[in-house]
C-alpha positions in Angstrom: 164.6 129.5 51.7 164.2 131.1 55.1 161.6 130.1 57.9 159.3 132.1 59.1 160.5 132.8 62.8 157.9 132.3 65.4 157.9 133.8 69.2 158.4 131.5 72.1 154.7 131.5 73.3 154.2 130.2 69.6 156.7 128.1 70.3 154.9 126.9 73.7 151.2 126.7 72.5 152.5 124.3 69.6 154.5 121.8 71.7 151.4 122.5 74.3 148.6 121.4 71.6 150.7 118.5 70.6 150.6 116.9 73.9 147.3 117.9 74.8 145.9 116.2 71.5 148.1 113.1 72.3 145.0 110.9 73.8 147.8 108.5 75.5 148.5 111.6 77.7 144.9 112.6 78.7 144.8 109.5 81.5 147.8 107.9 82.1 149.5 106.2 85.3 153.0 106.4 86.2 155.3 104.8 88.9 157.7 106.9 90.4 159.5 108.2 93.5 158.7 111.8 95.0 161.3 114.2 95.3 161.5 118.2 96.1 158.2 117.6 97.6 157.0 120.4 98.5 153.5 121.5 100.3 152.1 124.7 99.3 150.6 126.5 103.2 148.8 129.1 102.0 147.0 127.3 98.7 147.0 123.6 100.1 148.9 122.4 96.7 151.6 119.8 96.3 154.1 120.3 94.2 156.9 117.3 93.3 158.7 115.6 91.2 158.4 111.9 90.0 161.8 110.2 88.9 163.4 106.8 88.4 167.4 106.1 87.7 167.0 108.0 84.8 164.3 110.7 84.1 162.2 112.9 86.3 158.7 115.1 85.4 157.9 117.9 87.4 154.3 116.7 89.0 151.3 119.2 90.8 148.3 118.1 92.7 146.1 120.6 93.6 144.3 120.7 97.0 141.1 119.6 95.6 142.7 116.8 94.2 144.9 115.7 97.2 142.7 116.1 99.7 141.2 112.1 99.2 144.6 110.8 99.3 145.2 108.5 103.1 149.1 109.5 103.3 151.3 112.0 103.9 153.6 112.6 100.6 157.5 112.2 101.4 160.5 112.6 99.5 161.8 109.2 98.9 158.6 107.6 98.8 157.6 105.2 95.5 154.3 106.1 94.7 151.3 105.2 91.7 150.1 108.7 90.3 147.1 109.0 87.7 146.2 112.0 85.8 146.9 114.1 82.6 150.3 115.5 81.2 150.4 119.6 80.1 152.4 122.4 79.7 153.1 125.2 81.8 153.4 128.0 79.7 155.3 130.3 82.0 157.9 128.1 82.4 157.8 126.4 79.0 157.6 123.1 80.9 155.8 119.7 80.4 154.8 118.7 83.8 152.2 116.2 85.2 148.6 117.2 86.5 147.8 114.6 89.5 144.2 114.3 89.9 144.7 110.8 92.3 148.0 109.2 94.1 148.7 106.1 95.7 151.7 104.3 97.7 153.8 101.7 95.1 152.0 98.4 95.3 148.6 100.0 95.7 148.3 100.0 92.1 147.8 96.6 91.5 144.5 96.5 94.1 143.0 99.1 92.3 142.9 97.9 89.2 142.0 94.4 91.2 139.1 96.7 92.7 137.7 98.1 89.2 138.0 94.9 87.5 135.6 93.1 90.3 133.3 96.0 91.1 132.7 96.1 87.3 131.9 91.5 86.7 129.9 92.4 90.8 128.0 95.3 88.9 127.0 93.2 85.8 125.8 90.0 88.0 123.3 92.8 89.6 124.8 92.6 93.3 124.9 96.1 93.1 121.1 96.5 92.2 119.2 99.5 94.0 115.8 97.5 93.7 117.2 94.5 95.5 118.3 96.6 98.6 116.5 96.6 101.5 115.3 99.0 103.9 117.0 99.7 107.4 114.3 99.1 110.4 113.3 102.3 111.8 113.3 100.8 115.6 115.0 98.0 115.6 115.0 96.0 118.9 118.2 94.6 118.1 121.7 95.5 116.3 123.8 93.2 115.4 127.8 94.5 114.9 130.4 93.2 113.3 133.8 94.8 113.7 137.5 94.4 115.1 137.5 93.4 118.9 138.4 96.4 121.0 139.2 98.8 118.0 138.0 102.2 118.6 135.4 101.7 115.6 133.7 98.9 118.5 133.5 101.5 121.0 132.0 104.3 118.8 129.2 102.2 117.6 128.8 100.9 121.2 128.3 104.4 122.5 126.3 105.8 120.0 123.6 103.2 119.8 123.9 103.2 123.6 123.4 106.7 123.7 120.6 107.5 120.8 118.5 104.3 121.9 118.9 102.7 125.3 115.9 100.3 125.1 118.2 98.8 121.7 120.5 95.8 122.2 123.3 95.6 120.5 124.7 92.3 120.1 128.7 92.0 119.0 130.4 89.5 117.1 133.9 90.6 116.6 136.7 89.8 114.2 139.5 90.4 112.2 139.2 93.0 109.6 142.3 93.7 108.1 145.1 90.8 106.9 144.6 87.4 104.9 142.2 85.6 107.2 140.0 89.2 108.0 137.6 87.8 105.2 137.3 84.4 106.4 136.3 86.1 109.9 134.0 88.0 108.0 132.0 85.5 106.0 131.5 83.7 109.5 130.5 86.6 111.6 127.7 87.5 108.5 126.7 84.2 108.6 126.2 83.7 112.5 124.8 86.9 112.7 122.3 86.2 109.8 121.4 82.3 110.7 122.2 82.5 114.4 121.3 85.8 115.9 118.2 87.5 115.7 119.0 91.2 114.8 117.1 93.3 113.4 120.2 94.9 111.5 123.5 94.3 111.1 126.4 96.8 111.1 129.5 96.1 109.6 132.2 98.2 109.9 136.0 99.1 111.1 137.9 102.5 110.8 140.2 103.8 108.2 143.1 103.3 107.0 144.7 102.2 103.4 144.0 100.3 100.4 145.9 97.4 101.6 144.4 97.8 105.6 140.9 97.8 104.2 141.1 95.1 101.4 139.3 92.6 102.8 136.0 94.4 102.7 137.2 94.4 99.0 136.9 90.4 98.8 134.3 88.4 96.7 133.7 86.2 99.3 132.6 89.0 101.5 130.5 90.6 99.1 128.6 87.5 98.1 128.0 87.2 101.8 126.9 90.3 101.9 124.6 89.8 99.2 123.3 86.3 100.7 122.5 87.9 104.0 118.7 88.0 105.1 119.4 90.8 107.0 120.3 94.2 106.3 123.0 95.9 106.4 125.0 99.1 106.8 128.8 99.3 106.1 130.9 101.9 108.1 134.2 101.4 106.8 137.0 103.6 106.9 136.2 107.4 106.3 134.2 109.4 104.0 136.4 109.4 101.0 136.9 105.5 100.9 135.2 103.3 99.3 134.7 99.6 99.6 133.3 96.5 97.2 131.2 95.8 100.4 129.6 99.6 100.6 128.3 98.6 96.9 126.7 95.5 97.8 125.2 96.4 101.2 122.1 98.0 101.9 123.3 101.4 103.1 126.4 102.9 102.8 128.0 105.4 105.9 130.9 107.0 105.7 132.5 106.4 109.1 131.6 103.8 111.9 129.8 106.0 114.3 127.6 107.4 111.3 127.0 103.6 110.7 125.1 103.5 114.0 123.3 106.9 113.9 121.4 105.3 110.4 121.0 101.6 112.4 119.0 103.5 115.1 116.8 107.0 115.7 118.1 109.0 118.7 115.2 109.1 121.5 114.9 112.9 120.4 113.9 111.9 117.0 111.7 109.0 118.2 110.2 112.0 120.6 109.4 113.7 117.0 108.1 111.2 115.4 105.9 110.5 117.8 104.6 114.2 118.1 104.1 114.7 114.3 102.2 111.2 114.6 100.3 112.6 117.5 99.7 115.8 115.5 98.7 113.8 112.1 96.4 111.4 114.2 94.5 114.9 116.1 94.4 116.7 112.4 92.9 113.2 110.9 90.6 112.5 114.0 89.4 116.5 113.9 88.9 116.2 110.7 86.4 112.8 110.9 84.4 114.7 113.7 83.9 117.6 111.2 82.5 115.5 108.6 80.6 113.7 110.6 79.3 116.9 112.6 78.4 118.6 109.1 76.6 115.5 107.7 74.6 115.1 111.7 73.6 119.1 110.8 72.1 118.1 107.5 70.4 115.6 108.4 69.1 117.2 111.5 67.8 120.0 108.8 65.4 117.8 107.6 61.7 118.2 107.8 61.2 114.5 108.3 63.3 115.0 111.9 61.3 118.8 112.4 58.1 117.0 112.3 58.8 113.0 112.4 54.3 112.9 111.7 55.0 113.8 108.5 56.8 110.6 107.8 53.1 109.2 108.2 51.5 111.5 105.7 51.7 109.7 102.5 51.2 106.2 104.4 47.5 108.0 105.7 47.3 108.8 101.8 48.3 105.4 100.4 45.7 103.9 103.2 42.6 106.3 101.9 43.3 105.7 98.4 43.9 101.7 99.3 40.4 102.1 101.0 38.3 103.8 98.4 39.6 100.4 95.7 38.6 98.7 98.5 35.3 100.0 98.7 34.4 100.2 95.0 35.4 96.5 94.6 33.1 95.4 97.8 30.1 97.9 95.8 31.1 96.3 92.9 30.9 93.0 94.4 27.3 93.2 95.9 26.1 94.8 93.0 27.1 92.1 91.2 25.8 89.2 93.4 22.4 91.3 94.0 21.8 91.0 90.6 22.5 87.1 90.6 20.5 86.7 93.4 17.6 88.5 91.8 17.7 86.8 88.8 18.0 83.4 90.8 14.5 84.7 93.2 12.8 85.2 89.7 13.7 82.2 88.2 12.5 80.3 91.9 9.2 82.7 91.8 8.6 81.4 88.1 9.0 77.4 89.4 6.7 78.2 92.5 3.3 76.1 92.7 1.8 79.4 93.9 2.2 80.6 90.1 0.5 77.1 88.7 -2.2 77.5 91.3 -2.8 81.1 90.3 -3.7 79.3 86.8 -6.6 77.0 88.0 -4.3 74.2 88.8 -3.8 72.1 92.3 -2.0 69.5 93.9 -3.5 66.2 95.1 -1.7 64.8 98.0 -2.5 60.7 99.2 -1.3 61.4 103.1 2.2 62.9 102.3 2.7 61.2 99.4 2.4 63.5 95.5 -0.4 61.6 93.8 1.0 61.9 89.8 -0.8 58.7 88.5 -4.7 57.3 88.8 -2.7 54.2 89.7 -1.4 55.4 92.7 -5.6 55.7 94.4 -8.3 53.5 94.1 -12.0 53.8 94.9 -12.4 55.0 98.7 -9.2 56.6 99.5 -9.0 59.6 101.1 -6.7 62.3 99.7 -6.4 66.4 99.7 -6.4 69.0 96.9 -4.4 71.9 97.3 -5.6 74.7 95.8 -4.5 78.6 95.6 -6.4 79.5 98.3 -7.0 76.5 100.6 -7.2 72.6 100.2 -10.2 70.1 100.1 -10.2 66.8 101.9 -11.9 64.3 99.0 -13.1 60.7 98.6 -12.3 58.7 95.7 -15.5 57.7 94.0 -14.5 56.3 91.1 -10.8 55.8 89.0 -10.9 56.3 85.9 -7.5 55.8 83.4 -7.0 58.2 80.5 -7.3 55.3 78.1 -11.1 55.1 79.4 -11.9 58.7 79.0 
């Protein structure tokens, strides 16, 4: 039985599908050496081959793609390229898509890199809520970065430059080779425990994986992390990235941007102080309003038209205070007139007057009330008192009630 024949794009799209659904192909590495590099002018593509002693694959990267490699492609060269393998149609072709490239060797320190950002990452020395903020006017900057590099004077001139009144205080050391992280550690930890800055820069300029691995140490990320201080990394350029821009407070992309976040330019201090100038005026205008609007309402009132009126319900309380007063005094005197009365009538009932009205009188010895015969006897002199008058007797003759 014969086959169906099919036409070459057929042909193409099934080979095509077959690599594309192969999901070892998607993301793979592979070590080779360029050759036939060539770079496109006019579109900013490179296009290459990769080959050992005994295959080659043809190889693009596009200029979006190549334009965060740090080297110049060159035939010859052994190289580490990542990305995904397709076919080109028009050619019928299997070629390799490069979406990232690195010199031979470099390989190793990235994977190095990923494996210790990602244990860094899980411990939390990557945490946004443990980062601190950068001091808006710092009155001193520390700087740590290689002696004389051009990174040293950048950050010199533009602190210099945006903030006179700022000192900047340098400790410099090695930043690139085996004993760049030792220097490192120390500088963070004299800076930190030794120095008092406000901030501390750290930073150097750009270069390769391998120039700027020690920024990729533990032991300078933990002393990043340890560090009371904060601080902002400026390492290399904008398209590399360091374990020590993850742990650090603020991240620039180039030494000299490092220093334009550590302090404000005097133009920008000039504007902050003007909008605060402004905000203070709007918030003090505003007070004065207030206060002016609730002076006008109270200076509406009738109590401040005609202050005597304030007095008007006191004159009230004090009449109607009065007239309690003077009903209880009435009631009062009432009261004790009719005592009194009461006691004059009960005094006018007791009086001898009232007895003497009656027939009755009083016999006085001298001074003395006679009650009894047996205070007299026979010649004494005494007085009667009568109603209208008294009568001076002699005492003829006693005689006791028993005898009558």
């Amino acid at each position: 039985m014969s086959l169906k024949p099919i036409s070459v794009s057929e042909l193409t799209d099934i080979v095509q599908q077959t690599i594309v659904n192969q999901p070892l192909l998607r993301d793979v590495y592979v070590e080779g050496e360029i050759s036939n590099f060539n770079h496109h002018i006019s579109s900013g593509h490179y296009y290459f081959s990769l080959k050992d002693q005994e295959s080659l694959v043809p190889a693009v990267m596009f200029r979006y793609a190549n334009r965060s490699i740090n080297f110049r492609p060159e035939n010859g060269q052994r190289v580490l390229a990542r990305g995904k393998i397709d076919v080109y149609k028009r050619s019928g072709k299997y070629q390799m898509y490069v979406q990232h490239m690195e010199k031979y060797g470099a390989g190793n320190l990235h994977l190095e890199f990923e494996k210790l950002k990602k244990n860094l990452e899980k411990e939390g020395l990557f945490a946004i809520e443990r980062k601190r903020s950068i001091p808006l006017y710092p009155q001193k900057v520390g700087v740590i970065t290689g002696e004389g590099s051009a990174a040293q004077e950048d950050i010199i001139k533009t602190l210099t430059n945006r903030m006179p009144s700022t000192e900047v205080v340098v400790c410099p050391c090695l930043v690139q080779g085996q004993n760049a992280k030792f220097q490192i550690v120390q500088a963070l930890k004299k800076m930190d425990q030794e120095v008092d800055v406000d901030t501390i820069i750290l930073a150097r300029g750009g270069g390769s994986i391998e120039d700027l691995w020690a920024f990729n140490e533990e032991v300078v990320a933990r002393a990043i992390y340890s560090c009371s201080k904060p601080i902002i990394t400026g390492v290399g350029h904008e398209i590399d990235f360091t374990i020590a821009d993850f742990v650090a407070d603020f991240r620039a992309v180039t030494p000299t941007a490092a220093a334009q976040k550590a302090v404000c330019s005097s133009e920008e201090l000039e504007d902050d102080l003007s909008y605060l100038k402004r905000r203070l005026d709007s918030i003090v205008i505003n007070v004065l309003e207030k206060k002016l609007e609730k002076i006008n309402q109270i200076k509406q009132r009738n109590i401040l038209k005609r202050p005597i009126t304030m007095l008007d319900q006191y004159y009230q309380n004090v009449d109607i205070v009065s007239r309690q007063i003077s009903q209880e005094l009435k009631y009062l005197i009432e009261k004790k007139e009719d005592s009194t009365e009461n006691l004059a009538n009960r005094l006018e009932s007791l009086s001898p007057k009232n007895v003497f009205a009656r027939g009755y009188s009083v016999m006085k010895k001298q001074q003395d009330l006679v009650k009894s015969v047996d205070m007299v006897k026979v010649g004494d002199e005494v007085s009667v008192e009568l109603k209208d008058g008294k009568l001076k007797c002699n005492v003829n003759e006693v005689i006791p009630s028993e005898k009558i």
